[in-house]
N, C-alpha and C positions, 0 to 999 in steps of 0.2 A: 273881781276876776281871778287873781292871782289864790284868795282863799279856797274859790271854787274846785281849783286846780292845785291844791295841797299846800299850796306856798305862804307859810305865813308873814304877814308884814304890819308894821306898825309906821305912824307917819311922827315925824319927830322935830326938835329945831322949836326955833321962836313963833315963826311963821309956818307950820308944819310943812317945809319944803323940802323936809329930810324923808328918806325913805329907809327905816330898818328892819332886816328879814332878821327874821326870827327861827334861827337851825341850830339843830342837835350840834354840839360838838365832835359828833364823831360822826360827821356827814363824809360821804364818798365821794372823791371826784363827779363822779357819773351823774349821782345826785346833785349837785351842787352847778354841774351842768344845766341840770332841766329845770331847776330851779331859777336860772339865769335864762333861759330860752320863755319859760311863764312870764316871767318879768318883764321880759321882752316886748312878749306879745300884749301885755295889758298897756303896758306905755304906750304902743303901737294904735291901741284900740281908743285911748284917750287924748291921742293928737289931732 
């Protein structure tokens, strides 16, 4: 979901329990908003 929606993420940790996005360094607020609202929504979608 979150790929779909430009957000890239990797899953991480022993037990992949971890969640790491994967952004530019020179992400904008703005960006880094909508980035957090994708997030959002897929977690939302896998509860």
């Amino acid at each position: 979901e979150c790929i779909k929606n430009g957000v890239f993420i990797a899953t991480a940790g022993i037990n992949k329990n971890l969640i790491r996005m994967l952004v530019s360094l020179e992400i904008s607020d703005e960006q880094l908003d909508e980035a957090l609202e994708v997030l959002e929504r897929a977690v939302a979608k896998v509860q």
